[in-house]
N, C-alpha and C positions, 0 to 999 in steps of 0.2 A: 904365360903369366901376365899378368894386369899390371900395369904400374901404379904404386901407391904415391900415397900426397906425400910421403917423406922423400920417394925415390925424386917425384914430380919435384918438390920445392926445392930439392940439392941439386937438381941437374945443373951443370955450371950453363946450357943454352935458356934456359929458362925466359931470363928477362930479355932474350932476344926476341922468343918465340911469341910471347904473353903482349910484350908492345906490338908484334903483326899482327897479334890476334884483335887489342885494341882497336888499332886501324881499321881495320876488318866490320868492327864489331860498328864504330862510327860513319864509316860506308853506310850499311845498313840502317842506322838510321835515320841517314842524311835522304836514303831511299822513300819511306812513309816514316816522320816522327812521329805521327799520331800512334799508330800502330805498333811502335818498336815503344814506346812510351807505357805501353801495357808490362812490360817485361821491367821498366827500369826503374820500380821497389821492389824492395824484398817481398813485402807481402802478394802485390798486386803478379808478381813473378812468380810465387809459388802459388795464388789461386787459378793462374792461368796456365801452371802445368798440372797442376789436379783435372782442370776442365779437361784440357787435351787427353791425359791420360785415360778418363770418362768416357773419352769419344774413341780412342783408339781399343778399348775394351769393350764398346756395344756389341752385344751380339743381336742383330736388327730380328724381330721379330719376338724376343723377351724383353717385353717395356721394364721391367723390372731390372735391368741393365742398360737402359740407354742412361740418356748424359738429358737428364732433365733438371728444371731450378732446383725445384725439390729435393733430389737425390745431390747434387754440387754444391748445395748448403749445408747436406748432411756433414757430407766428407770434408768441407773444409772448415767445421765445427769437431768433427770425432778428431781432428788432426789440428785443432786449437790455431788455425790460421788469422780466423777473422771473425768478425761475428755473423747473426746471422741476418742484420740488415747490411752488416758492410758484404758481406756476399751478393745478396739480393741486389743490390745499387754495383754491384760488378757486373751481373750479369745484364742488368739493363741499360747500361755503360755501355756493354758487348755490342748487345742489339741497335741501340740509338745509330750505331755509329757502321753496323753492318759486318763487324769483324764476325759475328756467330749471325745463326738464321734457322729458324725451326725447319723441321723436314716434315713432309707430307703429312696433314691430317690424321689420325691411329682411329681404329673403330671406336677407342674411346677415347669422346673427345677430349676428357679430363685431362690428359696424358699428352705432352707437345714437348717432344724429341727436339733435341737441338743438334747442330752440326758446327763447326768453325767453316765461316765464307771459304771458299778455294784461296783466295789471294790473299785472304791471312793467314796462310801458312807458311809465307815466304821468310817473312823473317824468323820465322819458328827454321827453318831448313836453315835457312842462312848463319843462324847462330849456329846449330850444331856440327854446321859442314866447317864455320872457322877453329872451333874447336877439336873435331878428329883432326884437321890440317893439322892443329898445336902438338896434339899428342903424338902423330906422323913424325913431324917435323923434332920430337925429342929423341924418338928412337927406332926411327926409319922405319915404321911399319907402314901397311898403307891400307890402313879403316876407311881413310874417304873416296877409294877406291870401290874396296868390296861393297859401300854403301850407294853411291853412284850407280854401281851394277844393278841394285837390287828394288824396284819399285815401291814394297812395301817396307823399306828400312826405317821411315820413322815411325809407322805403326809397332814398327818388333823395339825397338831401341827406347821412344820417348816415355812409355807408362814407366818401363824399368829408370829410366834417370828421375821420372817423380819418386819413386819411391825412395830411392837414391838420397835426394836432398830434404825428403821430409822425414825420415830416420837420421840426417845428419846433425848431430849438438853442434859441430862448428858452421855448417849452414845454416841455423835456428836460431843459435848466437853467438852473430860473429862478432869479432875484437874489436875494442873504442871507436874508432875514427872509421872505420869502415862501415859500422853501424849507423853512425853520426849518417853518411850520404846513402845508409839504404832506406832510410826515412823519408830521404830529400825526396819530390817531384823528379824523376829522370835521374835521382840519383846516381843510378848504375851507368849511365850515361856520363855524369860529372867525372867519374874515377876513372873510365874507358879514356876519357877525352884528355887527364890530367896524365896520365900515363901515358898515352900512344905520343905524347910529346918529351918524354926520358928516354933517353942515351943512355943504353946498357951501359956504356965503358962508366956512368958515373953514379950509381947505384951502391958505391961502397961512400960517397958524400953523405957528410951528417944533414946537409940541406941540396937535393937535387934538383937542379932546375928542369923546368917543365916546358917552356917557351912558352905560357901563356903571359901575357900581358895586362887587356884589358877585360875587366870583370863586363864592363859592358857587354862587348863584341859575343864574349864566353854565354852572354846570360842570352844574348838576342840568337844564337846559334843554337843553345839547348832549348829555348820557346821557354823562357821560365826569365819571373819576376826577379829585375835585377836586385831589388832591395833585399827577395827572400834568398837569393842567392849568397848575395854579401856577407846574410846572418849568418848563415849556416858554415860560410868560410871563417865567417868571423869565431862561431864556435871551434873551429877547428885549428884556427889558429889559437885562441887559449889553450887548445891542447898542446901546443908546439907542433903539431900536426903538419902545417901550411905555413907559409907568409911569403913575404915578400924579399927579393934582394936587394932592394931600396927603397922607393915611396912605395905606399900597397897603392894597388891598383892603377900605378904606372909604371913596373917593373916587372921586372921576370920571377913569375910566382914558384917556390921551391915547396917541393915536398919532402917530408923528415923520412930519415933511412928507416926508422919503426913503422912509417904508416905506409913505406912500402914494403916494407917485410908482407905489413896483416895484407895489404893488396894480395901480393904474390902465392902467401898461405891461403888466401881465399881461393884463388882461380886453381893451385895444386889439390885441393880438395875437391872442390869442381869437377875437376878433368880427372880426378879418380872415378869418381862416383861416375864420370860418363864414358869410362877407361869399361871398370867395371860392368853397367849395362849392357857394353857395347858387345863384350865377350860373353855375357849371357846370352846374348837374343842372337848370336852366330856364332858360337864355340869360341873355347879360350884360345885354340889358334887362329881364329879369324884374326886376317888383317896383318899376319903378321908373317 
């Protein structure tokens, strides 16, 4: 049996697991920001697991199945992600920068097949290896084993987690304050960063400190405008979301016990839906 986001958000290890996962997850960016920065909005993170899934469902020699602009504009317009110039300007984002690369010329030249670079796949791996570790690490199975084993595990596993989160209404739209930073630049990035610094033991606090300090250091580490940064705290602090335990922005910044709940509810959702996948594309006893 799959663990669900109820089972996932009651485990009493949870906010141990989810802060390693953090960590983890800020490694990794610290690895290529440019690249992991693709992943940290909501939208630009679901257009970029549509693309992958594209690629991982080519069947090479039916152009009519590869992963072209054409057809990635389609799907992430029938699936109301984005439009269809903010697609387009994704896609040549992709390319400018070398994360995607077309594959060999086709008899018709009309048609130019795309692929993801080899080495942008790392962080694509890297997120989903901290993630089975998470799910392991709740209830002793061991998925990032069987996936380790298996060379084509993120082509069997990644299409099934897009579908995953584009059929999810709480990944489509998620709650107040979590929202507020899926908007942000590196967003998903701010919240990883704000959290990998909470002390499980103090999660049951109306205001959790976080050990961040200076909005500076915070904004020069995430590569993002310290003023657009401020705003967006500053919006979240009118929620009661955020603030500070003394002067802002010369104290230790706290985050509210609600806006770590919708964190928490987020990532258990998450880790369903890739719970799930992971027991489709290798039986529901795999892993376990």
């Amino acid at each position: 049996m799959t663990l669900t986001s109820e089972e996932i958000a009651g485990h009493p290890a949870l906010h141990r697991c989810v802060r390693a996962q953090a960590q983890a997850m800020n490694q990794i960016y610290e690895t290529n920001p440019r690249l992991s920065s693709v992943f940290a909005t909501q939208q630009r993170w679901l257009m970029a697991h549509i693309g992958l899934a594209l690629h991982f469902r080519r069947e090479p020699g039916d152009y009519r199945k590869e992963l072209t602009t054409a057809r990635f504009i389609d799907v992430i317009r029938q699936n109301s992600v984005a439009s269809r110039n903010t697609a387009d300007a994704f896609i040549k984002e992709m390319l400018h920068y070398g994360f995607i690369e077309y594959l060999p010329a086709t008899q018709d030249g009309r048609i130019r097949p795309l692929q993801p670079a080899p080495a942008s796949l790392g962080p694509v791996i890297g997120w989903l290896m901290a993630h089975l570790h998470t799910l392991d690490s709740l209830d002793g199975a061991n998925r990032l084993a069987l996936y380790l084993a298996r060379p084509d595990a993120l082509a069997m596993v990644q299409p099934r987690i897009a579908d995953g989160l584009l059929s999810s209404n709480p990944v489509r739209e998620p709650k107040q304050t979590f929202s507020l930073f899926t908007w942000l630049n590196n967003g998903g990035v701010v919240m990883d960063w704000l959290f990998s610094g909470v002390d499980p033991d103090h999660t049951g606090l109306d205001r959790i400190p976080t050990g961040i300090v200076s909005i500076g250091d915070f904004a020069e580490w995430l590569k993002l405008s310290r003023t657009h940064l401020a705003r967006k705290l500053r919006a979240a602090e009118d929620l009661g979301s955020v603030g500070w335990l003394g002067q802002r922005g010369h104290s230790v910044m706290w985050v509210s016990r609600d806006f770590c709940q919708e964190y928490m509810s987020a990532q258990a959702v998450k880790l369903a839906i890739i719970d799930a996948a992971f027991a489709e594309a290798f039986g529901p006893a795999a892993g376990r």
